[in-house]
N, CA, C and O atoms as CSV, one atom per row, in Angstrom:
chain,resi,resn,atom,element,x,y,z
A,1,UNK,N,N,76.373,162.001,156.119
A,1,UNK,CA,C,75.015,161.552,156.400
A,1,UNK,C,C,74.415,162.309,157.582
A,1,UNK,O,O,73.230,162.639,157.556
A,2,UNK,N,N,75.109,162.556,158.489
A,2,UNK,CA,C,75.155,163.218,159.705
A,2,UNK,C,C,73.724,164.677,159.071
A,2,UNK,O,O,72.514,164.871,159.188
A,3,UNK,N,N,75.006,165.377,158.380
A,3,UNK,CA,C,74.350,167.012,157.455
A,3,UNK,C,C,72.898,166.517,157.254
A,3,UNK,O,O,72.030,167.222,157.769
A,4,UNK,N,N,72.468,165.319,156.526
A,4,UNK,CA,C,71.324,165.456,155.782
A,4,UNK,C,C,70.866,165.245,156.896
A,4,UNK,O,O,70.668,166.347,157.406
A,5,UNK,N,N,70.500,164.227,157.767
A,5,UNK,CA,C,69.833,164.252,158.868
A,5,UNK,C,C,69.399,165.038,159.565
A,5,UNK,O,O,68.201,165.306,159.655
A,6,UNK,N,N,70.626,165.738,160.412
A,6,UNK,CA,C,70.142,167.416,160.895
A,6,UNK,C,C,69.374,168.049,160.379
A,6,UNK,O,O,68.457,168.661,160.928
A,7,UNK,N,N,69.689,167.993,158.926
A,7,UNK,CA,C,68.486,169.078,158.134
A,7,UNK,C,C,66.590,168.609,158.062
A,7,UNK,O,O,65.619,169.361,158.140
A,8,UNK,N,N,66.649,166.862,157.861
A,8,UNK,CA,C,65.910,166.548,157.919
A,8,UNK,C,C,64.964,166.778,159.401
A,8,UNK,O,O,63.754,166.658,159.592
A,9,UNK,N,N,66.084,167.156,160.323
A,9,UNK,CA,C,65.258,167.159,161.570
A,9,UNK,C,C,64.983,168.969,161.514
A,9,UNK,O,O,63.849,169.157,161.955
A,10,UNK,N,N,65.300,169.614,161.325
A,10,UNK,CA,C,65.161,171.075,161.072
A,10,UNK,C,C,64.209,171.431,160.662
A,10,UNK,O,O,63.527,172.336,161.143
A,11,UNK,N,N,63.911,170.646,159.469
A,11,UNK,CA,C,62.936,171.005,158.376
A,11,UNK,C,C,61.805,170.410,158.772
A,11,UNK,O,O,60.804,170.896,158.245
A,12,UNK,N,N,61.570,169.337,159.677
A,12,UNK,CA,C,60.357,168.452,160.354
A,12,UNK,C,C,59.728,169.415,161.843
A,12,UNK,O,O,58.634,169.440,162.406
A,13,UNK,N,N,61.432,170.342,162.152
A,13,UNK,CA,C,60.545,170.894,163.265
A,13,UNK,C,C,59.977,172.386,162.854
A,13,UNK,O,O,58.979,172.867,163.391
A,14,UNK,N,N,60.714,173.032,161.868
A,14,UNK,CA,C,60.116,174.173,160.891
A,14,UNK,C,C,59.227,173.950,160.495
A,14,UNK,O,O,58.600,174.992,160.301
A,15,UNK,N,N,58.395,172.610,160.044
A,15,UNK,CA,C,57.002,172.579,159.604
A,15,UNK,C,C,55.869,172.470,161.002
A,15,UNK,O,O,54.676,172.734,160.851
A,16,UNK,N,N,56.550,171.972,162.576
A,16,UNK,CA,C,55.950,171.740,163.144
A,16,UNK,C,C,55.627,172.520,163.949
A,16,UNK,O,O,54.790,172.314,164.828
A,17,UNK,N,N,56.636,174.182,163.653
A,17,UNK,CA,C,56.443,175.737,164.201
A,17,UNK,C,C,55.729,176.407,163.473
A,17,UNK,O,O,55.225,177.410,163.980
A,18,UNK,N,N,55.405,176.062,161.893
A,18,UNK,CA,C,54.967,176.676,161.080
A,18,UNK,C,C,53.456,176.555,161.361
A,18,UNK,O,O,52.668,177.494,161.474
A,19,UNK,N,N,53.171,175.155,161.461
A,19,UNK,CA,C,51.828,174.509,161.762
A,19,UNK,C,C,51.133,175.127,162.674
A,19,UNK,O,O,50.257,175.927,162.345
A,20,UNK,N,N,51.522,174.747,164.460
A,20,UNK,CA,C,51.200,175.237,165.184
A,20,UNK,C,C,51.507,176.761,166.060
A,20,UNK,O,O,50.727,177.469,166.697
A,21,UNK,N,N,53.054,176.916,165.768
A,21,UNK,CA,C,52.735,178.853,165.958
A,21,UNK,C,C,53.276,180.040,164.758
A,21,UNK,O,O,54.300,180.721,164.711
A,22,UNK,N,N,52.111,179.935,163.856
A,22,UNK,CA,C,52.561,180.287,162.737
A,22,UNK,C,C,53.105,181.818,162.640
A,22,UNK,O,O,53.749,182.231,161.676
A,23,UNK,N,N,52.660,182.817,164.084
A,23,UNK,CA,C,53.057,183.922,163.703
A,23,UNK,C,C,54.873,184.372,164.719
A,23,UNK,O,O,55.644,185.316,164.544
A,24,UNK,N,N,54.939,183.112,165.781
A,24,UNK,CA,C,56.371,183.027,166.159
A,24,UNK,C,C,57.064,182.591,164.663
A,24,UNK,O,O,58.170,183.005,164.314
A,25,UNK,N,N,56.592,182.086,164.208
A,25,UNK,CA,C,57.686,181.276,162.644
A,25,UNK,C,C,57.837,182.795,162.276
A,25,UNK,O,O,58.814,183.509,162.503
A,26,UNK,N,N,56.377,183.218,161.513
A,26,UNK,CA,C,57.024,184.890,160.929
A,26,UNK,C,C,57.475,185.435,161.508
A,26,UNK,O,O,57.718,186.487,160.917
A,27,UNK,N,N,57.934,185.452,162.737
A,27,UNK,CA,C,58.602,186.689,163.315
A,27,UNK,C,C,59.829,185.690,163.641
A,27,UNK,O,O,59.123,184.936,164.311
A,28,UNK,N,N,60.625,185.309,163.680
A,28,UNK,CA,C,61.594,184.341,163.676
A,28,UNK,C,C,62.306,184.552,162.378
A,28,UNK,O,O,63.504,184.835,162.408
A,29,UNK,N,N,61.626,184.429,161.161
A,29,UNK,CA,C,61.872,184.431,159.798
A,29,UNK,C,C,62.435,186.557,159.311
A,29,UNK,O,O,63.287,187.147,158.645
A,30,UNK,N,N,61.430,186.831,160.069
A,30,UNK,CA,C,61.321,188.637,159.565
A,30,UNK,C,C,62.928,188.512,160.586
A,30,UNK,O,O,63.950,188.535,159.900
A,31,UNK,N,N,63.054,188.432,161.595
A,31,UNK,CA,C,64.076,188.484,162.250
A,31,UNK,C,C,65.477,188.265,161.432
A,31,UNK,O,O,66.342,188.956,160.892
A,32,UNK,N,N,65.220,187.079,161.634
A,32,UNK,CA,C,66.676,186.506,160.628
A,32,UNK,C,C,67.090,187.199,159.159
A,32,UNK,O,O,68.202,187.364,158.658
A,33,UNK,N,N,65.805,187.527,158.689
A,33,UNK,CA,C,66.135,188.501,157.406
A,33,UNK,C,C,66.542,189.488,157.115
A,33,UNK,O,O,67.250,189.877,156.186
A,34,UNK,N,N,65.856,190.164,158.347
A,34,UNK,CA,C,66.606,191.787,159.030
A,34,UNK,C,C,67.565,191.952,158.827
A,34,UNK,O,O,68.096,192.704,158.009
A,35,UNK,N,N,68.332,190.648,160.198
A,35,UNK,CA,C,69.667,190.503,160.220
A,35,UNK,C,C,70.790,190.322,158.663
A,35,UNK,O,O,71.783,190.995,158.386
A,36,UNK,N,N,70.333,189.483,158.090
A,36,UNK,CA,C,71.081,188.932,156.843
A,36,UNK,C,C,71.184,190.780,156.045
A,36,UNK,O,O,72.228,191.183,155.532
A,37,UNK,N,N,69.879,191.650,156.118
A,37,UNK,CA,C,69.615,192.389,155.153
A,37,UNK,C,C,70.752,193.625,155.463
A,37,UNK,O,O,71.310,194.248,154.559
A,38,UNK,N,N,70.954,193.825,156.718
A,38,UNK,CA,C,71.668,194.599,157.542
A,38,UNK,C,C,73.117,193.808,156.940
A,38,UNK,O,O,73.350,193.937,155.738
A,39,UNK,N,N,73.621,193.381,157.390
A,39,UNK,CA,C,74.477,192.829,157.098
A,39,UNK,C,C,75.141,193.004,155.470
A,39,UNK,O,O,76.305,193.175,155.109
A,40,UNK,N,N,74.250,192.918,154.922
A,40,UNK,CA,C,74.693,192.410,153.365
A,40,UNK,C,C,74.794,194.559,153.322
A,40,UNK,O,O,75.618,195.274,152.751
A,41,UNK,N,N,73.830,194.862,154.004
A,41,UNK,CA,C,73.767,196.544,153.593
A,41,UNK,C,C,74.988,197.248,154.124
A,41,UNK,O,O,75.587,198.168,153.568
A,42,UNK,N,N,75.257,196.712,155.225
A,42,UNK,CA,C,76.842,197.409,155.798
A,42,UNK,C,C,77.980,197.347,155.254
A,42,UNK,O,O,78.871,198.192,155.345
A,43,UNK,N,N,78.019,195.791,154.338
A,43,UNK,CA,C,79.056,195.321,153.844
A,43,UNK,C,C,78.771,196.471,152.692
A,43,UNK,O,O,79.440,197.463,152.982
A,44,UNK,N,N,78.022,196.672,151.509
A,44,UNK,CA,C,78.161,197.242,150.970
A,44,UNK,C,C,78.416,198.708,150.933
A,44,UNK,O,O,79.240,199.075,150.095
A,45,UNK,N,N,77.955,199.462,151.558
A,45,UNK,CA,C,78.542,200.447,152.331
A,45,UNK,C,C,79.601,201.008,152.643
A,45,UNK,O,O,80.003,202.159,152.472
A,46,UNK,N,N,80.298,199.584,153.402
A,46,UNK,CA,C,81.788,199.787,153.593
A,46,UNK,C,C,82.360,200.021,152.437
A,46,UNK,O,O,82.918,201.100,152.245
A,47,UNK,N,N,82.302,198.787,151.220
A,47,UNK,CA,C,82.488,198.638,150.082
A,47,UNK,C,C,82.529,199.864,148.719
A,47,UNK,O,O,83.121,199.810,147.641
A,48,UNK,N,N,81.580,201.006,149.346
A,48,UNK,CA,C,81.395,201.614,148.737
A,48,UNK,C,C,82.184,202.828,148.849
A,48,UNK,O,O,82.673,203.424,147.890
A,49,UNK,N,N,82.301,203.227,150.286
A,49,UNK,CA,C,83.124,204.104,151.160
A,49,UNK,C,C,84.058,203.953,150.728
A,49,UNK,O,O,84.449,204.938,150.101
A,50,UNK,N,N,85.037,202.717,150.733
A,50,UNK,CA,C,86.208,202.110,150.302
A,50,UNK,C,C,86.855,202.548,149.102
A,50,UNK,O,O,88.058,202.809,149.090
A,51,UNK,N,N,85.869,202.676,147.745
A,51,UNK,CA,C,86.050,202.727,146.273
A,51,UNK,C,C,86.123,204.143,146.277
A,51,UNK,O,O,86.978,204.761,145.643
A,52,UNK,N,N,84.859,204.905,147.286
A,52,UNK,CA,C,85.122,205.991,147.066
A,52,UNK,C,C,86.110,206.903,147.356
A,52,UNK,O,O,86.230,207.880,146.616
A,53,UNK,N,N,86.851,206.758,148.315
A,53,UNK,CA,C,87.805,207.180,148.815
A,53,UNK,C,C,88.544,206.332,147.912
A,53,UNK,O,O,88.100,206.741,146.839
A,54,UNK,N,N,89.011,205.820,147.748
A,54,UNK,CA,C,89.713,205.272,146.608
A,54,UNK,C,C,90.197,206.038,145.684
A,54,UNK,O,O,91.407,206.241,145.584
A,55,UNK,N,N,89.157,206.647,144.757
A,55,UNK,CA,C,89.316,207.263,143.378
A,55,UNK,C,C,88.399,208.395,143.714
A,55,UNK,O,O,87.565,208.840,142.927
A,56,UNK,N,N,88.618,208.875,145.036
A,56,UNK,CA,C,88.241,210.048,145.272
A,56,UNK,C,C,89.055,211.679,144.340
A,56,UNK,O,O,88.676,212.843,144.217
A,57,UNK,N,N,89.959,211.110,143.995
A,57,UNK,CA,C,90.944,212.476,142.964
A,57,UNK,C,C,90.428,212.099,141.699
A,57,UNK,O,O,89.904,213.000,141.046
A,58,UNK,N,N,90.461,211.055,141.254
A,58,UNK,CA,C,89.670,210.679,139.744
A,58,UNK,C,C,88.132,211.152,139.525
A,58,UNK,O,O,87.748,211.525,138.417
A,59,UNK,N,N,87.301,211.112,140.627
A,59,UNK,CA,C,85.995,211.903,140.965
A,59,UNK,C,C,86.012,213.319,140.740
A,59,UNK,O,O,85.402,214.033,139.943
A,60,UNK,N,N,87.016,213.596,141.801
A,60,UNK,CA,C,87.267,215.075,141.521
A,60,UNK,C,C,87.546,215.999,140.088
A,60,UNK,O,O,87.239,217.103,139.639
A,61,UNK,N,N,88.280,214.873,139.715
A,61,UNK,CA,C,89.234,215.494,138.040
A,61,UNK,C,C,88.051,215.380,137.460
A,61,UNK,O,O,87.801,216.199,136.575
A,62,UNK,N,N,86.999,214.325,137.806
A,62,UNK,CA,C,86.567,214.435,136.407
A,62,UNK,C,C,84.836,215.494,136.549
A,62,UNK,O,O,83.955,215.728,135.722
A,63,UNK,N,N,84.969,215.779,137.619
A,63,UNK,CA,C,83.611,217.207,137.767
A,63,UNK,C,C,83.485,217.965,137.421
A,63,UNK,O,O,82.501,218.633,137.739
């Protein structure tokens, strides 16, 4: 019960940043997305680096 509450209070003060400083909310929001976008982009990256070097001789063989 605790969870929903918190959220309920989150979401009461997100409407009450949204309301009155609506362009701190967007830049708060662009922020956090950045972050997430970065994130999700590095991981893949790594991910990719990883595979490639991986089957970096199977790449090769097959050029």
């Amino acid at each position: 019960m605790t969870a929903v509450l918190d959220k309920k209070v989150i979401k009461e003060a997100l409407r009450e940043l949204i309301s009155e400083e609506p362009e701190t909310f967007k830049n708060i929001l662009k922020e956090i997305l950045n972050e997430q976008t970065s994130s999700l982009d590095n991981e893949f990256e790594y991910l990719l680096q990883k595979n490639f070097t991986r089957f970096e001789a199977t790449f090769k063989a097959l050029a």
